[in-house]
PDB file with SEQRES, HELIX, SHEET and CRYST1 records, atoms N, CA, C and O in Angstrom:
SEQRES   1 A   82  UNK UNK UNK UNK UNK UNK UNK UNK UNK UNK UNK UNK UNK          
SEQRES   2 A   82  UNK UNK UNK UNK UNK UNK UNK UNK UNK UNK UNK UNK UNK          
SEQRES   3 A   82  UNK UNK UNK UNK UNK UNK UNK UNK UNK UNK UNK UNK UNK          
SEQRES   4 A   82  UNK UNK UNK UNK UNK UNK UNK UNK UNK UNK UNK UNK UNK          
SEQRES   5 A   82  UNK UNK UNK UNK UNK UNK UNK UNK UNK UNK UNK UNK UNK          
SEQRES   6 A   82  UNK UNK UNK UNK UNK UNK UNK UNK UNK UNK UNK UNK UNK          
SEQRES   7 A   82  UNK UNK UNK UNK                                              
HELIX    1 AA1 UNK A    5  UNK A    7  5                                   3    
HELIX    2 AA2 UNK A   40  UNK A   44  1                                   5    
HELIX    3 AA3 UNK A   47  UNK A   51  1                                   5    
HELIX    4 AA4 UNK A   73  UNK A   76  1                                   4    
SHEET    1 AA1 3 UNK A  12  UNK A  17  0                                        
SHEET    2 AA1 3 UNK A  21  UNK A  26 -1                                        
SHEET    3 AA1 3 UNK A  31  UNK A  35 -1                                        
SHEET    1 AA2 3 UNK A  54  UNK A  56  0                                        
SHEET    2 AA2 3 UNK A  61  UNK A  64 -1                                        
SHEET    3 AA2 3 UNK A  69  UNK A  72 -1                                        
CRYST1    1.000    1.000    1.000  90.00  90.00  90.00 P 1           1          
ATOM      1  N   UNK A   1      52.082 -36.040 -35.129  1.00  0.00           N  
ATOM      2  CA  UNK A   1      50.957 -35.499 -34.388  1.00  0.00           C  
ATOM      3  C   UNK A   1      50.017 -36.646 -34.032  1.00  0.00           C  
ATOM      4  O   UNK A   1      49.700 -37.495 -34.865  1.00  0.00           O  
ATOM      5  N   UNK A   2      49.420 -36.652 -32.311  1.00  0.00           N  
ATOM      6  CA  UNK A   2      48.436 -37.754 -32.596  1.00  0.00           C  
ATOM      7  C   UNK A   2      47.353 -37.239 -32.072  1.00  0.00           C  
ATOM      8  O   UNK A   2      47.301 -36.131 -31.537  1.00  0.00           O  
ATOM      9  N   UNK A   3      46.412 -38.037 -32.202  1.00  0.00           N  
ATOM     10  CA  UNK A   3      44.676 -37.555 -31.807  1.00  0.00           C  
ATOM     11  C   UNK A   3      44.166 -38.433 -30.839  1.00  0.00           C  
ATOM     12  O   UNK A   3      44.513 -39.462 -30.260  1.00  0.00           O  
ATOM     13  N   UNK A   4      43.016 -37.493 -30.880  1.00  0.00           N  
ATOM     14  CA  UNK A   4      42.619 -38.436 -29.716  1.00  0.00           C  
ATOM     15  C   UNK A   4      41.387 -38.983 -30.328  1.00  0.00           C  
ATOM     16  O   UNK A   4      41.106 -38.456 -31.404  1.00  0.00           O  
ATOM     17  N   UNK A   5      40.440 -40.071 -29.843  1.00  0.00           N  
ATOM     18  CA  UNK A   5      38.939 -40.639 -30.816  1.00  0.00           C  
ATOM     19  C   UNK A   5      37.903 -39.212 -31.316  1.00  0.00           C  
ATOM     20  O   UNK A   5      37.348 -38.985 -32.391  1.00  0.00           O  
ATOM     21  N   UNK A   6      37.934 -38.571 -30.274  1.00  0.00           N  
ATOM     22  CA  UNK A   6      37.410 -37.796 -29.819  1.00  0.00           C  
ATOM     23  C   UNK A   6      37.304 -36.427 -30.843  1.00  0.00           C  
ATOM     24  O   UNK A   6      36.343 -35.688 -31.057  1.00  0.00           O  
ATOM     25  N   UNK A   7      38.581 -36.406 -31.337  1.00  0.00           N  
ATOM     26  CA  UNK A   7      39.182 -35.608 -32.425  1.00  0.00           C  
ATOM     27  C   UNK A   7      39.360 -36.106 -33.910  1.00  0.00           C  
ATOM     28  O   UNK A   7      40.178 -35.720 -34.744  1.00  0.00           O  
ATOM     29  N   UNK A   8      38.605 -36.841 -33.994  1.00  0.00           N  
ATOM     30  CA  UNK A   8      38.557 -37.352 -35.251  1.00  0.00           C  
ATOM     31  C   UNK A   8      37.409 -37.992 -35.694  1.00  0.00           C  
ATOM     32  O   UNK A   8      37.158 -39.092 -35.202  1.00  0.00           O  
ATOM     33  N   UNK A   9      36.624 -37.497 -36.566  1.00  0.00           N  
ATOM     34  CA  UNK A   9      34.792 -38.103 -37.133  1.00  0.00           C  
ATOM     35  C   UNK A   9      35.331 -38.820 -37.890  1.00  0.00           C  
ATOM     36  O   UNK A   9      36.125 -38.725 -38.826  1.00  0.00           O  
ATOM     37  N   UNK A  10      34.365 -40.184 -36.945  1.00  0.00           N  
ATOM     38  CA  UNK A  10      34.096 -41.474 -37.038  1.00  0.00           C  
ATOM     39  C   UNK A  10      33.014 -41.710 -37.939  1.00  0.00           C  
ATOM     40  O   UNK A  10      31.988 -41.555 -37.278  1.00  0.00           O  
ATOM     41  N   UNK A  11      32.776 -41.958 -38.924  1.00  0.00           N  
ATOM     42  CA  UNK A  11      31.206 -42.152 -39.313  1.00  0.00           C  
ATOM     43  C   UNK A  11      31.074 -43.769 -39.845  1.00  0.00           C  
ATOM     44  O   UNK A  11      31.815 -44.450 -40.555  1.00  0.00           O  
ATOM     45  N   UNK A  12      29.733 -44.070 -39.142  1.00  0.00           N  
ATOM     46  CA  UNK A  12      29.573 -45.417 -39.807  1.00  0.00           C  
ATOM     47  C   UNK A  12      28.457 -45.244 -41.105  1.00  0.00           C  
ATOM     48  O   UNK A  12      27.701 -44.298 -41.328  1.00  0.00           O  
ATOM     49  N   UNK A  13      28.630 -46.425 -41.817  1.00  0.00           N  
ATOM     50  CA  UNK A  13      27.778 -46.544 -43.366  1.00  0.00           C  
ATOM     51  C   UNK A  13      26.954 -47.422 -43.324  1.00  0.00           C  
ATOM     52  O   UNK A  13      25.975 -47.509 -44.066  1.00  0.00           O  
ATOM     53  N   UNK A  14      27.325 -48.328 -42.266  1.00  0.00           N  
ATOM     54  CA  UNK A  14      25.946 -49.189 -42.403  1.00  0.00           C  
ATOM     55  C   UNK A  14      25.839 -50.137 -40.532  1.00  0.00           C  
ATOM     56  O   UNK A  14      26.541 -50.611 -39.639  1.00  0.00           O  
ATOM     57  N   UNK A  15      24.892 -49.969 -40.806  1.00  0.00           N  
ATOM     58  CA  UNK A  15      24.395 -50.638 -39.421  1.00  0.00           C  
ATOM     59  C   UNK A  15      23.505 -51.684 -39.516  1.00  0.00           C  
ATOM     60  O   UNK A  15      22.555 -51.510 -40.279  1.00  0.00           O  
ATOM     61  N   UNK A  16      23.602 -52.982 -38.778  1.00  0.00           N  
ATOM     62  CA  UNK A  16      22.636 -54.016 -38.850  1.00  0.00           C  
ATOM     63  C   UNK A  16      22.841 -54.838 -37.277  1.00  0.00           C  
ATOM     64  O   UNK A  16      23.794 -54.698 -36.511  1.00  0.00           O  
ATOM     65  N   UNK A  17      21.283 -55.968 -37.035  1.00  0.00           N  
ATOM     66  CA  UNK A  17      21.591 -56.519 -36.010  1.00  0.00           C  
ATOM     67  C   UNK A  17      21.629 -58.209 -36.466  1.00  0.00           C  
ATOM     68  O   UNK A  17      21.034 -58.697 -37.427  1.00  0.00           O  
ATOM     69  N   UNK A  18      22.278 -58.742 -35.738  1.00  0.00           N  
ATOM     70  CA  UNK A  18      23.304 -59.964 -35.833  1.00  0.00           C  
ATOM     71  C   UNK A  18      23.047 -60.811 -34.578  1.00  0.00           C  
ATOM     72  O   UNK A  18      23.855 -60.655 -33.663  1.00  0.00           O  
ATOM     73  N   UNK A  19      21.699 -61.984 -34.337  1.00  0.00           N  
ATOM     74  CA  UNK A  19      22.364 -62.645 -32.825  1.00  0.00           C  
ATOM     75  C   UNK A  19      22.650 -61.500 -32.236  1.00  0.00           C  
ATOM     76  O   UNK A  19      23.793 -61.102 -32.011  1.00  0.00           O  
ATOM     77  N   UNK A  20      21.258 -60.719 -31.865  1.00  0.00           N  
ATOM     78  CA  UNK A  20      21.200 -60.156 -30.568  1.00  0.00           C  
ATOM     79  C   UNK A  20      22.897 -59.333 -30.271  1.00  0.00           C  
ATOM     80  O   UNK A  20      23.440 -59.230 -29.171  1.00  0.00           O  
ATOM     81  N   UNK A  21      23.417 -58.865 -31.535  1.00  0.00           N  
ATOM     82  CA  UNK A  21      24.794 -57.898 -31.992  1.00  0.00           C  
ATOM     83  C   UNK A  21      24.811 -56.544 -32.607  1.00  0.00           C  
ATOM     84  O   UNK A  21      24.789 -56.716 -33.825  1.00  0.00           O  
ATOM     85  N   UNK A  22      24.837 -55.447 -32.360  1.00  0.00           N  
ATOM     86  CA  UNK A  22      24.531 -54.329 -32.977  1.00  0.00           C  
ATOM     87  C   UNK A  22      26.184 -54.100 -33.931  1.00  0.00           C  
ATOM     88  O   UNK A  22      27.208 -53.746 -33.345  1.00  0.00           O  
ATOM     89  N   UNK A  23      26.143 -54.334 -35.169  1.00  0.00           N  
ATOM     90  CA  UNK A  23      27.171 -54.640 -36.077  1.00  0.00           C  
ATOM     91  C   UNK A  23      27.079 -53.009 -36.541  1.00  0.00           C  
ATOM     92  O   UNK A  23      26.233 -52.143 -36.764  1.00  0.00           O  
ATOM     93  N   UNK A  24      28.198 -53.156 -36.531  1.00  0.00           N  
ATOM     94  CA  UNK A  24      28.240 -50.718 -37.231  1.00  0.00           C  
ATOM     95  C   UNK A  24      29.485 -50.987 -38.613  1.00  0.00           C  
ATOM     96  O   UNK A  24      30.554 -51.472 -38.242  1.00  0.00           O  
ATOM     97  N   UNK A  25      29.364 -50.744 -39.804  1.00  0.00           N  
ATOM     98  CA  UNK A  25      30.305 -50.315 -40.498  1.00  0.00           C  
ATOM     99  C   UNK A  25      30.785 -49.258 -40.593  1.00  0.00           C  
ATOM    100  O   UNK A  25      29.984 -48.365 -40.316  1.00  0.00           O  
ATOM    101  N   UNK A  26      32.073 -48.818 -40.954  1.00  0.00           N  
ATOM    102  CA  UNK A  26      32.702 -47.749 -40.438  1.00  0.00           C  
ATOM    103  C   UNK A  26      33.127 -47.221 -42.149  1.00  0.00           C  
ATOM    104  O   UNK A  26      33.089 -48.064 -43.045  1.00  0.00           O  
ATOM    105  N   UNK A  27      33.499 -45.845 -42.437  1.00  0.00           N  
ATOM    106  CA  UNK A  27      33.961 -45.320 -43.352  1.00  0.00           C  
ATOM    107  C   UNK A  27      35.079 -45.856 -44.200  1.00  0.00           C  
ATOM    108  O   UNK A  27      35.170 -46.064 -45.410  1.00  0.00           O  
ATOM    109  N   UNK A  28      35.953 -46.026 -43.128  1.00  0.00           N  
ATOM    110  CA  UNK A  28      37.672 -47.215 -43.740  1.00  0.00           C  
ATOM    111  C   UNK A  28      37.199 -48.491 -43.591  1.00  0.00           C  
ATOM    112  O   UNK A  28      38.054 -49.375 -43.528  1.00  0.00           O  
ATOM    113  N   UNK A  29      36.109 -48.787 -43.523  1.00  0.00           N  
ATOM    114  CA  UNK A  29      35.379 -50.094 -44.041  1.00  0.00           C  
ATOM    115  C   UNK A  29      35.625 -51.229 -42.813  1.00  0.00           C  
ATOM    116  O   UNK A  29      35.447 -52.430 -43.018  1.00  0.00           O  
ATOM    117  N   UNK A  30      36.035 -50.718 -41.582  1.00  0.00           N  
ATOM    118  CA  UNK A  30      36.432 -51.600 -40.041  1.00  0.00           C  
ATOM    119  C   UNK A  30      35.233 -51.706 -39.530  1.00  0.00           C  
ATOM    120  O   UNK A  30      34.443 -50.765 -39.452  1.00  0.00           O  
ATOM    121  N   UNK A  31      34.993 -52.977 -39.107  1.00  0.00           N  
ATOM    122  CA  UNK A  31      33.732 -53.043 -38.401  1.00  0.00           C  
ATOM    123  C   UNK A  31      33.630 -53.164 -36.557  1.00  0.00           C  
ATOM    124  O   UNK A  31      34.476 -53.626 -35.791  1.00  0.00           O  
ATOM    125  N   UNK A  32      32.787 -52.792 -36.359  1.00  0.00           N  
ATOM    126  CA  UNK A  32      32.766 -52.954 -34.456  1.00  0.00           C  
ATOM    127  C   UNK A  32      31.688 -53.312 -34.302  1.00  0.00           C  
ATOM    128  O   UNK A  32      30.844 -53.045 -35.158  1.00  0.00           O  
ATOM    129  N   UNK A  33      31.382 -53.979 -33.244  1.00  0.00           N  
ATOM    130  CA  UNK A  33      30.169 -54.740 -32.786  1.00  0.00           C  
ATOM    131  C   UNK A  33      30.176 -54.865 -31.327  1.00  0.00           C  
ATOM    132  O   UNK A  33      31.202 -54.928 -30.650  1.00  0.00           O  
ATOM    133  N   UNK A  34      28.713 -54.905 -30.779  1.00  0.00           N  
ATOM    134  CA  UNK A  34      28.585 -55.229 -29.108  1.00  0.00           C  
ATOM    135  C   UNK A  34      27.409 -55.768 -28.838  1.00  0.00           C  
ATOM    136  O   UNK A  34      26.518 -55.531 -29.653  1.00  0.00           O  
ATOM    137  N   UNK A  35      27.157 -56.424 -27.925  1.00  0.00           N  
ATOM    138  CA  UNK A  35      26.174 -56.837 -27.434  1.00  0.00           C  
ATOM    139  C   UNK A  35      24.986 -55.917 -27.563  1.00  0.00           C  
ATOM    140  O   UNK A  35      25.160 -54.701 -27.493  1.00  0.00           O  
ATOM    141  N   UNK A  36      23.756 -56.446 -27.751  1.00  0.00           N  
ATOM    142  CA  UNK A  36      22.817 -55.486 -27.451  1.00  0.00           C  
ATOM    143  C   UNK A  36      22.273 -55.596 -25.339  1.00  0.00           C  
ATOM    144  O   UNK A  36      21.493 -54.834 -24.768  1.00  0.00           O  
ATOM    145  N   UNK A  37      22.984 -56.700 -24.762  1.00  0.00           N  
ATOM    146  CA  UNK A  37      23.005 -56.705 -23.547  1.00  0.00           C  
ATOM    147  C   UNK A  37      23.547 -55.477 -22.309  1.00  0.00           C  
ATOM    148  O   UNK A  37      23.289 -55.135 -21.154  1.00  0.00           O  
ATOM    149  N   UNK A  38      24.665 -55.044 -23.710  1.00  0.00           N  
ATOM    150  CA  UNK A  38      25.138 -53.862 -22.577  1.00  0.00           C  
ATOM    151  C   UNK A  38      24.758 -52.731 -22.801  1.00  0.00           C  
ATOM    152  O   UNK A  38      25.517 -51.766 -22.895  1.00  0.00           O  
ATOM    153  N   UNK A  39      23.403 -52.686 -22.930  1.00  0.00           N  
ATOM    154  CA  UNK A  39      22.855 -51.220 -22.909  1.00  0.00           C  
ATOM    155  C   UNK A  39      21.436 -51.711 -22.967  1.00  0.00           C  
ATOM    156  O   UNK A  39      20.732 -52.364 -23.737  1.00  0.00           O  
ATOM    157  N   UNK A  40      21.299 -50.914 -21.446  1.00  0.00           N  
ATOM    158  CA  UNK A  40      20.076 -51.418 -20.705  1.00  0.00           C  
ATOM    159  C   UNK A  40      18.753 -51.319 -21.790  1.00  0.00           C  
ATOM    160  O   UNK A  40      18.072 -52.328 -21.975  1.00  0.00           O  
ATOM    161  N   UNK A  41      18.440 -50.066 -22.480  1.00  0.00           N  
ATOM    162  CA  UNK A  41      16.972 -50.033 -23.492  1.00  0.00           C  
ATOM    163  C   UNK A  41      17.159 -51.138 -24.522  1.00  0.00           C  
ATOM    164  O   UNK A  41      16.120 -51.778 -24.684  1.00  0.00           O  
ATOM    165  N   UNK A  42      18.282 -51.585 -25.334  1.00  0.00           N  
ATOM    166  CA  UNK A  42      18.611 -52.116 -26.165  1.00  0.00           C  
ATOM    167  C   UNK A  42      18.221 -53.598 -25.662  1.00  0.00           C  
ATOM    168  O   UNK A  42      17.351 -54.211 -26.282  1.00  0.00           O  
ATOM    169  N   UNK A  43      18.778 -54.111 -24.678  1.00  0.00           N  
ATOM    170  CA  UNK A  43      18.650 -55.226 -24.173  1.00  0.00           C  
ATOM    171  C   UNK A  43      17.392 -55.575 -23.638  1.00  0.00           C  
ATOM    172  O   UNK A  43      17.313 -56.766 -23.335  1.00  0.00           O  
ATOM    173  N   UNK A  44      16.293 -54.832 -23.414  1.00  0.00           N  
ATOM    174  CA  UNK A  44      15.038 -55.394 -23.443  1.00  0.00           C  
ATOM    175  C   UNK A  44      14.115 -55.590 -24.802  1.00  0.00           C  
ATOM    176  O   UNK A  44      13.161 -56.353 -24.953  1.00  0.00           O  
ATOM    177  N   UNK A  45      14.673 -54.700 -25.703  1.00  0.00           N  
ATOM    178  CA  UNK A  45      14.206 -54.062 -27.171  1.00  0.00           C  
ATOM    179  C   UNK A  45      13.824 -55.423 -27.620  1.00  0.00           C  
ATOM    180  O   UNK A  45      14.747 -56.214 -27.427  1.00  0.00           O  
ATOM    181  N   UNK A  46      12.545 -56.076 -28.269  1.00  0.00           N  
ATOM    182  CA  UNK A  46      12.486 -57.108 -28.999  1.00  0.00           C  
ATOM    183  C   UNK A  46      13.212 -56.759 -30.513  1.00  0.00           C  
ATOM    184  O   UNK A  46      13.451 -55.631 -30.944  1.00  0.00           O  
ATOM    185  N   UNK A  47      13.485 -58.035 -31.172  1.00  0.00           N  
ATOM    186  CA  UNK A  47      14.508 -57.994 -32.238  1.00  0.00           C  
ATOM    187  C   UNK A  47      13.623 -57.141 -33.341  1.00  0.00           C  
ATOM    188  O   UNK A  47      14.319 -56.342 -33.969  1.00  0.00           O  
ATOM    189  N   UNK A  48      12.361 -57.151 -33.666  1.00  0.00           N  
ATOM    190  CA  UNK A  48      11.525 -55.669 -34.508  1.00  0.00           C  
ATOM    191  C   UNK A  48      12.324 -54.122 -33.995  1.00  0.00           C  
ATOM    192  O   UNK A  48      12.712 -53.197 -34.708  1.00  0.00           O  
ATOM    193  N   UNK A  49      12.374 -54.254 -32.721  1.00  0.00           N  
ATOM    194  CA  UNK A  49      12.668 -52.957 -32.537  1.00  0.00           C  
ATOM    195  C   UNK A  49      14.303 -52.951 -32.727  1.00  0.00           C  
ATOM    196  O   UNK A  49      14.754 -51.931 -33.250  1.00  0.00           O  
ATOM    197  N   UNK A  50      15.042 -53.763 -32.436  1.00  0.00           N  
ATOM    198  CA  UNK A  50      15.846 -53.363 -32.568  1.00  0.00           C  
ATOM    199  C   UNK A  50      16.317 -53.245 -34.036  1.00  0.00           C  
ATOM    200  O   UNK A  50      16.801 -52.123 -34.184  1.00  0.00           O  
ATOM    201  N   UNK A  51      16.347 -53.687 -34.738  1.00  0.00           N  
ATOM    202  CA  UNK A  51      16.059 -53.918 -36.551  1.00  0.00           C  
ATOM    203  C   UNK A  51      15.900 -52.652 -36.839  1.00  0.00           C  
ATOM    204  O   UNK A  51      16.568 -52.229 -37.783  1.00  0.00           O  
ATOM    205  N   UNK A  52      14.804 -51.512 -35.979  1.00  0.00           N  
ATOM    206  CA  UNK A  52      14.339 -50.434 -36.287  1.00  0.00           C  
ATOM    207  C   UNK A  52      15.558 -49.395 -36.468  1.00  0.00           C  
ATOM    208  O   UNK A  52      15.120 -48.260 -36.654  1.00  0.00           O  
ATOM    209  N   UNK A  53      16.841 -49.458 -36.466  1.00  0.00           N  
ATOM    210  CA  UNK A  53      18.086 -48.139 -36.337  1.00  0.00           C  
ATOM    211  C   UNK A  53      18.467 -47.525 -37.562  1.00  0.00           C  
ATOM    212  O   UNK A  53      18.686 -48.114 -38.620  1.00  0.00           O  
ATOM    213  N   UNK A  54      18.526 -46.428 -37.370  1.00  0.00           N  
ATOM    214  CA  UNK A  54      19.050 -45.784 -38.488  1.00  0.00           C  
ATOM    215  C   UNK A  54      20.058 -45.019 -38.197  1.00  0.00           C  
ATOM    216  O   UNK A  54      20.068 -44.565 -37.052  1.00  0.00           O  
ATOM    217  N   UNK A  55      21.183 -44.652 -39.121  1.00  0.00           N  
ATOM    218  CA  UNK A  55      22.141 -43.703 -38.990  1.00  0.00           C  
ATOM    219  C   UNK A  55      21.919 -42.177 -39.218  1.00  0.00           C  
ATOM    220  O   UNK A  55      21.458 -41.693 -40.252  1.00  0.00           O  
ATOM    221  N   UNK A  56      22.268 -41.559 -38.231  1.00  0.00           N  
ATOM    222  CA  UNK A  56      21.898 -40.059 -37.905  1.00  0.00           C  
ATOM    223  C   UNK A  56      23.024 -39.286 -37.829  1.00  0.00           C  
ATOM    224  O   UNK A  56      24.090 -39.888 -37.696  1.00  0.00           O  
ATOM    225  N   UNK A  57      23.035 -38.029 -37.887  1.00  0.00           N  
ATOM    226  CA  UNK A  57      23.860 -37.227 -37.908  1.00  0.00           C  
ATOM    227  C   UNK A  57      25.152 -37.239 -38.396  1.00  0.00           C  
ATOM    228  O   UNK A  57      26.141 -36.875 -37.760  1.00  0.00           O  
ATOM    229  N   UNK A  58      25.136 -37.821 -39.965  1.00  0.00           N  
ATOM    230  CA  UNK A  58      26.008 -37.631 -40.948  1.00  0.00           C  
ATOM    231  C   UNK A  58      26.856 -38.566 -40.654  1.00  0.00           C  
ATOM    232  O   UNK A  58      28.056 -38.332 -40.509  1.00  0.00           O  
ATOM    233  N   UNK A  59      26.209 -40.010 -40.502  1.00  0.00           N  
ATOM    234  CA  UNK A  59      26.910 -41.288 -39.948  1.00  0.00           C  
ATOM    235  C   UNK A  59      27.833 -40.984 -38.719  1.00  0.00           C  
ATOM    236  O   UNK A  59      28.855 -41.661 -38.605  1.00  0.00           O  
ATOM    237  N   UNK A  60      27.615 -40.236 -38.000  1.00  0.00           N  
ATOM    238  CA  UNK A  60      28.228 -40.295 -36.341  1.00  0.00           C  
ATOM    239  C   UNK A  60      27.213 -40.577 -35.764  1.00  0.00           C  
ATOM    240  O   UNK A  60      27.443 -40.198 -34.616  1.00  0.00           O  
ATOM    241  N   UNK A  61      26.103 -41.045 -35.784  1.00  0.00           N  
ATOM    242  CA  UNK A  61      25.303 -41.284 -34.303  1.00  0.00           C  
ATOM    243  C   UNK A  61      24.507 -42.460 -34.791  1.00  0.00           C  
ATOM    244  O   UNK A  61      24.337 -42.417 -36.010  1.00  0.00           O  
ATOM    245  N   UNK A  62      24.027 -43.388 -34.258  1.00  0.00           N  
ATOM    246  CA  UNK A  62      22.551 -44.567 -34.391  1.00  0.00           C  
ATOM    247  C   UNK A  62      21.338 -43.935 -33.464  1.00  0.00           C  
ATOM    248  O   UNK A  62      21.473 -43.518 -32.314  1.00  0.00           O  
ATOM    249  N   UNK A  63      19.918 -43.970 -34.371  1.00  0.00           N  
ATOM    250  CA  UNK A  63      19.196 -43.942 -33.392  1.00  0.00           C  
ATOM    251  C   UNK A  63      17.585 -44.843 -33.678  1.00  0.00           C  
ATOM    252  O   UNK A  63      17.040 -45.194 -34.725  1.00  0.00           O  
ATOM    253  N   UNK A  64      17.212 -44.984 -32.325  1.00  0.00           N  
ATOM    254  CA  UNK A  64      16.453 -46.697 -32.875  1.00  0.00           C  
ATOM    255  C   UNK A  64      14.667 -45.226 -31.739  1.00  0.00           C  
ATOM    256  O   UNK A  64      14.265 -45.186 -30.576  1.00  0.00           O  
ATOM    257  N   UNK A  65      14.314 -44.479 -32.934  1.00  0.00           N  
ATOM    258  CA  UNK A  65      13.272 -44.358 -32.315  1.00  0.00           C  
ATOM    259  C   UNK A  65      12.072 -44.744 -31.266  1.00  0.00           C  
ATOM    260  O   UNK A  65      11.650 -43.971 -30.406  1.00  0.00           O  
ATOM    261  N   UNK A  66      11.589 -46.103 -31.496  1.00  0.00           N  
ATOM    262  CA  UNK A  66      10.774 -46.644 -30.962  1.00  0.00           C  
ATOM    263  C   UNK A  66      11.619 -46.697 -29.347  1.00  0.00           C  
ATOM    264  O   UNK A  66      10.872 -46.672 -28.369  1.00  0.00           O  
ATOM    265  N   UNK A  67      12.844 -46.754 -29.143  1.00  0.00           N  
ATOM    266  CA  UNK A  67      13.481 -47.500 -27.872  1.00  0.00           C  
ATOM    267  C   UNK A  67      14.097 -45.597 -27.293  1.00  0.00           C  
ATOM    268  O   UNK A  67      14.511 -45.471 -26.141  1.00  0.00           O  
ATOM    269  N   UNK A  68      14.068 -44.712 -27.969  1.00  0.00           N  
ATOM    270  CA  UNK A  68      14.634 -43.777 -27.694  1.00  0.00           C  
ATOM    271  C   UNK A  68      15.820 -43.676 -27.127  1.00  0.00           C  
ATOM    272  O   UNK A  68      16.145 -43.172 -26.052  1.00  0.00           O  
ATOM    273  N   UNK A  69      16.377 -44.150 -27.868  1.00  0.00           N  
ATOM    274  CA  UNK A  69      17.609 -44.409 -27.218  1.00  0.00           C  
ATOM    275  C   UNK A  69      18.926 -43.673 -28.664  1.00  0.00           C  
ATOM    276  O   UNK A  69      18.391 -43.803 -29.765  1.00  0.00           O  
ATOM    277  N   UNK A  70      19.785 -43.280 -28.733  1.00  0.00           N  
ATOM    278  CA  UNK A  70      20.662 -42.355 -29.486  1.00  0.00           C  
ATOM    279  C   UNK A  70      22.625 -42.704 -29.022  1.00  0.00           C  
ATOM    280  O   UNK A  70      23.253 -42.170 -28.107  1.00  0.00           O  
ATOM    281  N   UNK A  71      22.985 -43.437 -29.730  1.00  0.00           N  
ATOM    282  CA  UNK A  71      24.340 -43.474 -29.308  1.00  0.00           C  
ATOM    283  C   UNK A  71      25.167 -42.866 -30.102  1.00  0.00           C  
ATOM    284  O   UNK A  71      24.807 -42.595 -31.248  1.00  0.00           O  
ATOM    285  N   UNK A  72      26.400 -42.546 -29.654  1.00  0.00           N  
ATOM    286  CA  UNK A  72      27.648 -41.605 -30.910  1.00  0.00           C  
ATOM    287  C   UNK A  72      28.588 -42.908 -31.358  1.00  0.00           C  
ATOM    288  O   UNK A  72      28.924 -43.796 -30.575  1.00  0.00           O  
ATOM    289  N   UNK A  73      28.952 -42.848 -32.790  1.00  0.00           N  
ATOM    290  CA  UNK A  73      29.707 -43.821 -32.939  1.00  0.00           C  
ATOM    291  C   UNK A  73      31.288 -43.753 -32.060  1.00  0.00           C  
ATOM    292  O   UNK A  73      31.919 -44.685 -31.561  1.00  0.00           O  
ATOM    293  N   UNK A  74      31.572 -42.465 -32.100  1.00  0.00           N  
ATOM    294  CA  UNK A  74      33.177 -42.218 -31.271  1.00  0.00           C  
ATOM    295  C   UNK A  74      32.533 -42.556 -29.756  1.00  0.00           C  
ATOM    296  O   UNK A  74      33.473 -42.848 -29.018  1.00  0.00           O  
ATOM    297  N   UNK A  75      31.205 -42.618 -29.012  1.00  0.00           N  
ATOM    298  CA  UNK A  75      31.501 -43.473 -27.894  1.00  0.00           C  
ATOM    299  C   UNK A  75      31.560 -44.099 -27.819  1.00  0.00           C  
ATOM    300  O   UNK A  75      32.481 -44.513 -27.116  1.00  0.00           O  
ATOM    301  N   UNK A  76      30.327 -45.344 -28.672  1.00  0.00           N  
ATOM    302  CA  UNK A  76      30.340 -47.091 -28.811  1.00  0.00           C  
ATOM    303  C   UNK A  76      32.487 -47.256 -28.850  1.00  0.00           C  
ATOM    304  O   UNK A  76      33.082 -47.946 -28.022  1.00  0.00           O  
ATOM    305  N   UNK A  77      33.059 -46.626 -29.740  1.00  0.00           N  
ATOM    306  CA  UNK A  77      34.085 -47.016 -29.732  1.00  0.00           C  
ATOM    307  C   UNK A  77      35.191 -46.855 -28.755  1.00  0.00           C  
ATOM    308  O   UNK A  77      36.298 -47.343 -28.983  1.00  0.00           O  
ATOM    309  N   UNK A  78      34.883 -46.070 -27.484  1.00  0.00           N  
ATOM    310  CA  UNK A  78      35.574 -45.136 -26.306  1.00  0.00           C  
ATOM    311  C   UNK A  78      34.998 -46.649 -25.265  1.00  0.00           C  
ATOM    312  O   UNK A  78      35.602 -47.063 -24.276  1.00  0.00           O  
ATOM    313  N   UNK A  79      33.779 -47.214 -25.805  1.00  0.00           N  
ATOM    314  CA  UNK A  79      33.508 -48.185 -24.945  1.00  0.00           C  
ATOM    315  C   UNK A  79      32.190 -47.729 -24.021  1.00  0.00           C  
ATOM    316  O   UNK A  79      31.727 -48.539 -23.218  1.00  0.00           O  
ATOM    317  N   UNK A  80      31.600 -46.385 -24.171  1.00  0.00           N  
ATOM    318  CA  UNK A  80      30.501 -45.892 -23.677  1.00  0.00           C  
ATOM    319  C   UNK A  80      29.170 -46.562 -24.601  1.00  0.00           C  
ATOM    320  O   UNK A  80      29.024 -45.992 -25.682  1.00  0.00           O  
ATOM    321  N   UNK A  81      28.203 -47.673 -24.325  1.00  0.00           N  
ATOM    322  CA  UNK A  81      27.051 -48.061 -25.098  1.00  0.00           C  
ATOM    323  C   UNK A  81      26.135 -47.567 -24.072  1.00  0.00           C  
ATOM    324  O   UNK A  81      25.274 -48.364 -23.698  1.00  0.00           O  
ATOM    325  N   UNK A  82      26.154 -46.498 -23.589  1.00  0.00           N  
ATOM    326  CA  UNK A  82      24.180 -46.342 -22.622  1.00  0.00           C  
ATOM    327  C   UNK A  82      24.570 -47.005 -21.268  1.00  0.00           C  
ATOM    328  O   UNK A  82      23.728 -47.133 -20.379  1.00  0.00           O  
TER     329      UNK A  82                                                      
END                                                                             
């Protein structure tokens, strides 16, 4: 049987920023990372704000209040960042 991303919760455990890098740890302990360039709020965000993220919705989502901005971890990984 196979799945699709989409069909399977992703949750990350820890999140940090890295050189202007939004670093996500993942449950099976795999990490993914992206620019904070490719996502337009993120990429103006000074490094305070971006520092500001927390993991939401039962480690499937990041969200960095101050920038209002909310991503799903199964999109960052589909390749959708904002």
């Amino acid at each position: 049987m196979t799945y699709s991303v989409t069909e399977i919760e992703i949750k990350a455990t820890k999140v940090w920023v890295e050189n202007r890098t939004i670093c996500i740890r993942l449950e099976d302990e795999r990490e993914i990372r992206f620019l904070v360039s490719k996502n337009r709020r993120l990429a103006k965000a000074s490094l305070k704000d971006l520092l500001e993220v927390e993991i939401i919705c039962n480690g499937t989502g990041l969200h960095w209040e101050k920038l209002d901005e909310d991503l799903s971890v199964s999109g960052i990984l589909q390749g959708r960042l904002g």
